[in-house]
C-alpha positions as CSV (number, residue, x, y, z in Angstrom):
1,X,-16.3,105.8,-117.8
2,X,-16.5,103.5,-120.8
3,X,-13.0,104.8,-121.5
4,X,-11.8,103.0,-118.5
5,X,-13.9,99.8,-118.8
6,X,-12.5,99.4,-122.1
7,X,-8.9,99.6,-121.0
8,X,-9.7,97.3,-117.7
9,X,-11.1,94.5,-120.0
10,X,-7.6,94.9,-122.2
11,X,-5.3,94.6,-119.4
12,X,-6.9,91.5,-118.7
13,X,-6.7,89.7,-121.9
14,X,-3.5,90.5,-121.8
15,X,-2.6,88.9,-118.8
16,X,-4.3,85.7,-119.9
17,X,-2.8,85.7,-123.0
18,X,0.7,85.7,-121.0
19,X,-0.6,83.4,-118.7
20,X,-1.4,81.0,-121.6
21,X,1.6,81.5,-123.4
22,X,4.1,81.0,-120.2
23,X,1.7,77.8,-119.3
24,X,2.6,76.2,-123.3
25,X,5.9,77.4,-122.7
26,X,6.2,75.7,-119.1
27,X,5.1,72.7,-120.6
28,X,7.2,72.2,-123.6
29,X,10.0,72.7,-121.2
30,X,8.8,70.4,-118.9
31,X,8.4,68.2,-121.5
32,X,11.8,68.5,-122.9
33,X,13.1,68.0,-120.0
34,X,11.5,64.7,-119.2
35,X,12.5,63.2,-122.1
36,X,16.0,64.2,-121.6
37,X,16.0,63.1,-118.3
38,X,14.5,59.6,-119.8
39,X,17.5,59.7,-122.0
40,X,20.1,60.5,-119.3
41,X,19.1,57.2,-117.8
42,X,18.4,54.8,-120.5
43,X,21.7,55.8,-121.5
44,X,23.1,55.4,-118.0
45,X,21.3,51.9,-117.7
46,X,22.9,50.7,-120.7
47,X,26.4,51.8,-119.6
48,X,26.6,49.7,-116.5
49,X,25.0,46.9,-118.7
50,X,27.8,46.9,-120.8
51,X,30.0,47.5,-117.7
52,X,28.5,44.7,-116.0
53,X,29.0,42.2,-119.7
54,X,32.6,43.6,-119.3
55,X,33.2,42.2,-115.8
56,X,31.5,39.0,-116.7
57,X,34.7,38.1,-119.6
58,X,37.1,39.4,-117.1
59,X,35.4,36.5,-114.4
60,X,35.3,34.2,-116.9
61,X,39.2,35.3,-118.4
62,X,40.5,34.7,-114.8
63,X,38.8,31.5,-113.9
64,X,40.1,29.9,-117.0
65,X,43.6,31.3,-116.7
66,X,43.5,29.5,-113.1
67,X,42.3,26.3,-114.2
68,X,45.2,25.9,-116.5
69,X,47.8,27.0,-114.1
70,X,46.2,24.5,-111.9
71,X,46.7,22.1,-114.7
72,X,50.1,22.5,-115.8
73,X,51.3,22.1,-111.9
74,X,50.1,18.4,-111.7
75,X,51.7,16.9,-114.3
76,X,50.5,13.1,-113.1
77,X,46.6,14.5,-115.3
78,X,48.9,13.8,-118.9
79,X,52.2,12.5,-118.3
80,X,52.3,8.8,-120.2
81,X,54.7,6.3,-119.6
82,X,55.5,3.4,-122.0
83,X,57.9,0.1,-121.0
84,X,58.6,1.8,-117.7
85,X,59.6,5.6,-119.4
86,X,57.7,9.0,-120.5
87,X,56.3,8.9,-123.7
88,X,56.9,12.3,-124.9
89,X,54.8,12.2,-127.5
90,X,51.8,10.9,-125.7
91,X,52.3,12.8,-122.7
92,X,51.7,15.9,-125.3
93,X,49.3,14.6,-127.0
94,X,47.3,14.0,-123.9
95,X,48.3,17.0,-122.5
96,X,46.4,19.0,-125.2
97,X,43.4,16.5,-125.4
98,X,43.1,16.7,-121.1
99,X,43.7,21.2,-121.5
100,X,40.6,21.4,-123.8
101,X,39.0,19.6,-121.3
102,X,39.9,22.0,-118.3
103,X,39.5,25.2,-120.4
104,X,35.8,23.8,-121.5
105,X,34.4,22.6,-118.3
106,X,35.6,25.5,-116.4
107,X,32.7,26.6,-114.2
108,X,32.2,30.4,-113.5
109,X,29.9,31.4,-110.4
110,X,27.5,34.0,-110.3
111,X,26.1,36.1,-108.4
112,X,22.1,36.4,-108.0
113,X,20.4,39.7,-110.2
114,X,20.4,42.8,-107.7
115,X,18.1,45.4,-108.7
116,X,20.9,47.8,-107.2
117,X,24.0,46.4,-109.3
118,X,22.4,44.1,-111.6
119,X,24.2,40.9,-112.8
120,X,26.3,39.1,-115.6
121,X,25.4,36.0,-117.2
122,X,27.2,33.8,-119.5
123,X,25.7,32.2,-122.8
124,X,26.3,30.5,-126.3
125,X,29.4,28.9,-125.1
126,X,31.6,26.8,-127.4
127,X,34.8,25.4,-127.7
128,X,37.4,25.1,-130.8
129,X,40.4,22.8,-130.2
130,X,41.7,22.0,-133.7
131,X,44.2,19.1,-133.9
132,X,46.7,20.9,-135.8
133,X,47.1,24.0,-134.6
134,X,48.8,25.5,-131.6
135,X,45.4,26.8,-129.7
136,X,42.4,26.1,-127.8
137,X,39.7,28.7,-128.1
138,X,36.7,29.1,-125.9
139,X,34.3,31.1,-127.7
140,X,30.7,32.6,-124.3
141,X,28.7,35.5,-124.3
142,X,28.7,37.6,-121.1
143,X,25.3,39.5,-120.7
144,X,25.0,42.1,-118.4
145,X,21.5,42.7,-116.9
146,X,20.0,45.9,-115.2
147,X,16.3,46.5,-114.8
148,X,15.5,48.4,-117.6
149,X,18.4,47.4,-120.0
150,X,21.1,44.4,-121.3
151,X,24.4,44.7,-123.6
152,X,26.0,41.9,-124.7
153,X,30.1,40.9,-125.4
154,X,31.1,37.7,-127.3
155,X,34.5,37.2,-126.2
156,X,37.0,34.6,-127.6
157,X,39.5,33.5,-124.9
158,X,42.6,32.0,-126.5
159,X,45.0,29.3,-124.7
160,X,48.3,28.7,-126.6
161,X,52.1,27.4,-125.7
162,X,54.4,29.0,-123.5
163,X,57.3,29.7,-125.7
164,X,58.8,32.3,-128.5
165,X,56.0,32.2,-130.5
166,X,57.1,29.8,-133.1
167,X,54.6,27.5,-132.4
168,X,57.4,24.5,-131.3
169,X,57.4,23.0,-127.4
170,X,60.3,24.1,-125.5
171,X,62.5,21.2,-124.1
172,X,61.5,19.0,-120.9
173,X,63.1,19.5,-118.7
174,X,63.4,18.5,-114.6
175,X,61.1,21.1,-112.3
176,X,63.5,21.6,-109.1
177,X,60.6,23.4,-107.5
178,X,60.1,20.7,-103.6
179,X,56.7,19.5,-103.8
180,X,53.7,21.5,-101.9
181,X,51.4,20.0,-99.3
182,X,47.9,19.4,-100.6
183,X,45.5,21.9,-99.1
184,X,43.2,20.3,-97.2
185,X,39.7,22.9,-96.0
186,X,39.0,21.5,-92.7
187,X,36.2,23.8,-91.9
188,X,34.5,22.5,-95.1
189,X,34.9,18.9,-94.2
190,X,32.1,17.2,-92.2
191,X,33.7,14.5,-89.8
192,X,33.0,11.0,-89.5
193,X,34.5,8.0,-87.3
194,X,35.3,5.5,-90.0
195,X,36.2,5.2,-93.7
196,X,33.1,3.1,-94.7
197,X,31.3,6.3,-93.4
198,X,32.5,8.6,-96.2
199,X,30.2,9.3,-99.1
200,X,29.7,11.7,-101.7
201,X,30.7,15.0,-100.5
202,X,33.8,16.6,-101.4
203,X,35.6,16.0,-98.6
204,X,35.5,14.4,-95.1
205,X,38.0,14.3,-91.9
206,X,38.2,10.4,-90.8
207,X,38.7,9.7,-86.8
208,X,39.9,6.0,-87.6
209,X,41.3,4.5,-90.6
210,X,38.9,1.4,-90.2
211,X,37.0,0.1,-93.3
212,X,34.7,-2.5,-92.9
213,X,34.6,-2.7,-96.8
214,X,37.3,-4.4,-99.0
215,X,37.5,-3.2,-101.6
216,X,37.4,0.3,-100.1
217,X,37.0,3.2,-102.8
218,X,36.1,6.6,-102.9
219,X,35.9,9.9,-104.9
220,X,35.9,12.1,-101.7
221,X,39.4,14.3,-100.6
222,X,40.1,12.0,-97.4
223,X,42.2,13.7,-94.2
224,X,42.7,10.6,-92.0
225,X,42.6,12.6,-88.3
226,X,45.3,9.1,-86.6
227,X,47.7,6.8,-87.6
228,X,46.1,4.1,-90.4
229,X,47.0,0.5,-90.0
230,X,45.7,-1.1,-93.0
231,X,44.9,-5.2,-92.7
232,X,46.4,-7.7,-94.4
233,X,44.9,-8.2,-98.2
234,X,43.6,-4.8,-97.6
235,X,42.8,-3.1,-101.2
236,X,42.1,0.9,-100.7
237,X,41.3,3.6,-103.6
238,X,41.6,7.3,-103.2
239,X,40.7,8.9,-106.2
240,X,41.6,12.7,-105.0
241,X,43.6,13.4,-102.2
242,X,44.6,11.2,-99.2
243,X,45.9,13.0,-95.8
244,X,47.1,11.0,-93.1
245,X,47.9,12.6,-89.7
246,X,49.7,10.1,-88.1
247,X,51.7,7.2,-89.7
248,X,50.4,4.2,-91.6
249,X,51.4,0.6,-91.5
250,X,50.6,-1.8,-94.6
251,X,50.3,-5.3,-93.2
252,X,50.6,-8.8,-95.2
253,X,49.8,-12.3,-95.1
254,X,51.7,-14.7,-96.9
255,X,52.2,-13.3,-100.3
256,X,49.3,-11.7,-100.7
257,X,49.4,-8.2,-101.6
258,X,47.9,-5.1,-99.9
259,X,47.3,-2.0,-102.5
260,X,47.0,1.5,-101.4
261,X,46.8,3.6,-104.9
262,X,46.3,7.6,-104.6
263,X,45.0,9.3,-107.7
264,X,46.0,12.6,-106.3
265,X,48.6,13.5,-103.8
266,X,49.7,11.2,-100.5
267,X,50.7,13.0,-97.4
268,X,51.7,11.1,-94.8
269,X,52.4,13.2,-91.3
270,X,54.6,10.6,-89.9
271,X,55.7,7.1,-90.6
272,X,55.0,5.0,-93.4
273,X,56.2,0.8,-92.7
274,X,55.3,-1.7,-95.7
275,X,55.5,-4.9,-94.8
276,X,57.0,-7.8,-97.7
277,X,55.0,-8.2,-100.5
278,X,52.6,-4.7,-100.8
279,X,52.0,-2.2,-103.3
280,X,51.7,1.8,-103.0
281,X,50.8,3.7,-106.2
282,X,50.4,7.3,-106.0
283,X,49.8,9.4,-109.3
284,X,50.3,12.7,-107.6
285,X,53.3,14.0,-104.9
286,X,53.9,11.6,-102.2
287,X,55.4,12.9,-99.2
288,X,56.1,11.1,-95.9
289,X,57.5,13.0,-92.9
290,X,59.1,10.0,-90.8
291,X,60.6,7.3,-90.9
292,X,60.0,4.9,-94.3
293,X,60.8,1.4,-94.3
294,X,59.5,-0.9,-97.0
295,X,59.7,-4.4,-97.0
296,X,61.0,-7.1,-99.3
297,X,59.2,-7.4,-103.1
298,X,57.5,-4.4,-102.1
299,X,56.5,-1.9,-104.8
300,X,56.2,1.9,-104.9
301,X,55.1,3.8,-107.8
302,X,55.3,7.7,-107.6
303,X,53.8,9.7,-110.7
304,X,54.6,13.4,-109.1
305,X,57.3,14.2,-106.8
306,X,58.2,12.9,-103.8
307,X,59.7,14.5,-100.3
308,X,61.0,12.1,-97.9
309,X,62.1,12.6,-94.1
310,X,64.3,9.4,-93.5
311,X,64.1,6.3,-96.3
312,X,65.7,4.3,-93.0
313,X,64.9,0.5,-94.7
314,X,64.8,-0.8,-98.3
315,X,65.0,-4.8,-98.2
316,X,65.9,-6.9,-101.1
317,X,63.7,-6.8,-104.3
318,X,62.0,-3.8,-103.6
319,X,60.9,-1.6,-106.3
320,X,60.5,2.2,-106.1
321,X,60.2,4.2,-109.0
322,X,59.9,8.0,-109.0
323,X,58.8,9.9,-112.0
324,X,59.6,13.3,-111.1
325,X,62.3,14.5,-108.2
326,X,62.7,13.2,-104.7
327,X,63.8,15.5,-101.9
328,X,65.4,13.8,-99.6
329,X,65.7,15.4,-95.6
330,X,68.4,13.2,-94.4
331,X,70.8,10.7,-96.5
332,X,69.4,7.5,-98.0
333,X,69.9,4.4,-96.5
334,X,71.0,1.4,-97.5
335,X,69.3,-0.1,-100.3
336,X,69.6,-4.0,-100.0
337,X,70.7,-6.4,-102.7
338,X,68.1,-6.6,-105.9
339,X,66.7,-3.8,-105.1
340,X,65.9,-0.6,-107.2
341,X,65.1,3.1,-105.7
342,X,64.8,4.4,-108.9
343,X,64.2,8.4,-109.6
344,X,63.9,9.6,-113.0
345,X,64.1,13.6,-112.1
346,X,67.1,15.3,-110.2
347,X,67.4,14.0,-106.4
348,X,67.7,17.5,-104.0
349,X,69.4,16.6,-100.2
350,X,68.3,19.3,-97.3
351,X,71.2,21.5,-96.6
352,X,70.3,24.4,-94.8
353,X,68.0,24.7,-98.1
354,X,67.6,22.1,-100.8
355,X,70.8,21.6,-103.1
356,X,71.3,19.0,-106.0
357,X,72.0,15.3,-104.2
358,X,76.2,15.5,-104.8
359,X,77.5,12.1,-106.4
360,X,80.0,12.2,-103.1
361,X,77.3,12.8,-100.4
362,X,76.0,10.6,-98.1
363,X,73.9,7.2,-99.9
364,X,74.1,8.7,-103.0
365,X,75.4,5.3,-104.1
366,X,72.3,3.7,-103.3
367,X,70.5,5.1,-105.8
368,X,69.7,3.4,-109.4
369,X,72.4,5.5,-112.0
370,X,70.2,4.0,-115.1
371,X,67.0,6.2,-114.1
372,X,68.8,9.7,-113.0
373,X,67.9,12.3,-115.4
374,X,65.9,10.5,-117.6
375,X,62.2,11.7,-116.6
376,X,61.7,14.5,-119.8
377,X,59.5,16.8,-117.2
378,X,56.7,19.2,-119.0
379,X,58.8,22.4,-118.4
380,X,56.9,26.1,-118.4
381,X,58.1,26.3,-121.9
382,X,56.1,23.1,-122.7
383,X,52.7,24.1,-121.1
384,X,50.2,27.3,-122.2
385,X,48.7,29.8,-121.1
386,X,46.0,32.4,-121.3
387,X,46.6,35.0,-123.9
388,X,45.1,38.5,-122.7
389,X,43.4,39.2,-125.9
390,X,39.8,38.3,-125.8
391,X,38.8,40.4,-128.9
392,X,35.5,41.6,-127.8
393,X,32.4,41.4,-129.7
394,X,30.1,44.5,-128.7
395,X,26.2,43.6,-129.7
396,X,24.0,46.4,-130.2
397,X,20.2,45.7,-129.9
């Protein structure tokens, strides 16, 4: 009988001692495996942190790269003229100085921090353009942000000539590419009834091109929605784009003047008459889709290109200058005595597709021999581009 108490109260020590020793062993494991699993995803938050940094340069890489293509297409932002020609010299010089510029104040959106995805942000930017060397460096940190972690990249991205790679500009030459309609985002644009209505906002759609101000200036993209018939002594000042639906009609009063300058492109959708004695300056691409007829001492001064319908009238001592090509729809007219249509790019005549203006086609004659060909052009070779390099900077905590 004590025999068998003996071996009862054994049997059950030993099952507690199991019990115990499975229980510490449970644990630890437990343990273990906690910590691993904390390790799995700190490791796992900090890889899509430094995925999310990664993204960020690539944003950044691409909005740069499109703000210097955007650059290099409107030559009117650096081309200088001196007595009446491109100063090739100061036309690179400013190109460089106005590119540092662009690649610097390049703006990069981002999105709000999402506790699923996280978020990039960008830091510590600064900007290198040395005066003698063949670069412009922009030197940011992209962050990437989750809940629980952050990695960040310093990333250099480089801008540089478009050429061999011996550091020299290519030639300039003429860019036989026919000028583009500006984009205008209607949708965007609020609408108002007349020009002295426009304010601050990027953009506006105009009903009537009626200004009670004079001078009249804005900074806003303008898309006139009619015709414009500016009044006599009538000074006007687009500083971006100017869209005009219908045609436009410069009046004038003795020999006072009426200006219309353009800092940006003109598009005109239909007629364009200048009465004697006014002035159109337009720094971008000009382009007028009917009829033109300018009247005598009248001026025009183009920086970009220019596309024409029908140049129908040019009366005596009118002076139109060109800077770039002119592409021509239907022959020139007549250009009356002391008068100068002058284009310092190629001349293009529609043909069932543009072709070079042929010194045996129609009006060819008209046109002032002096000025063909002697516009030197930025050419691709001339302007830069984004290297893909960014030589990443990984920083550890």
């Amino acid at each position: 009988m004590k025999l068998m108490k003996s071996e009862n109260g054994g049997a059950l020590i030993t099952v507690l001692l199991i019990l115990v020793i499975f229980t510490i062993l449970g644990v630890g494991l437990l343990a273990l495996n906690l910590s691993a699993a904390k390790q799995f995803n700190k490791k796992g938050e900090n890889l899509q942190a430094r995925h999310l940094a990664e993204m960020g340069v690539i944003h950044y890489q691409t909005e740069v790269a499109s703000a210097v293509e955007e650059y290099n297409a409107d030559k009117s932002l650096y081309t200088k003229y001196k007595d009446g020609k491109i100063d090739k010299e100061a036309t690179r010089r400013q190109y460089r100085e106005g590119l540092c510029g662009v690649v610097s104040s390049t703006q990069v959106d981002v999105n709000e921090f999402n506790s699923e995805i996280g978020q990039y942000l960008f830091m510590g930017k600064s900007m290198n353009c040395p005066d003698k060397e063949d670069f412009v460096e922009l030197t940011f940190t992209s962050e990437g942000l989750t809940e629980k972690a952050s990695r960040a990249i310093e990333a250099r991205i480089r801008v540089v000539p478009n050429n061999s790679g011996d550091g020299s500009p290519g030639d300039l030459i003429p860019d036989a590419t026919p000028p583009e309609q500006p984009r205008f985002m209607d949708n965007e644009a609020p609408q108002v009834t007349y020009l002295h209505e426009v304010e601050n906002l990027p953009a506006y759609r105009v009903v009537y091109g009626i200004t009670n101000k004079n001078p009249f200036s804005t900074n806003s993209n303008v898309k006139l929605l009619g015709a414009v018939d500016m009044a006599a002594n009538s000074v006007w000042t687009f500083k971006k784009n100017l869209l005009i639906a219908g045609s436009a009609s410069m009046k004038t009063q003795g020999i006072n003047k009426t200006n219309l300058t353009v800092n940006g492109d003109l598009f005109i959708g239909g007629a364009i008459h200048m009465a004697n004695h006014n002035e159109l300056n337009v720094d971008g691409n000009l382009f007028i889709m009917g009829n033109s007829k300018f009247g005598t001492d009248s001026i025009v001064n183009v920086g970009g290109n220019a596309l024409f319908d029908l140049v129908e009238e040019v009366e005596p001592h009118v002076n139109i200058t060109i800077q770039q090509n002119a592409f021509f729809k239907k022959p020139l007219s007549r250009v009356k005595n002391n008068s100068s249509f002058c284009v310092r790019g190629d001349i293009f005549l529609w043909n069932n597709g543009w072709a070079p203006y042929l010194t045996d086609d129609e009006g060819y004659r008209w046109f002032d021999k002096e000025c063909l060909g002697t516009s030197p052009i930025v050419s691709e070779d001339e302007e830069w581009i984004v290297l893909p390099e960014v030589n990443p900077d990984y920083k550890v905590d």
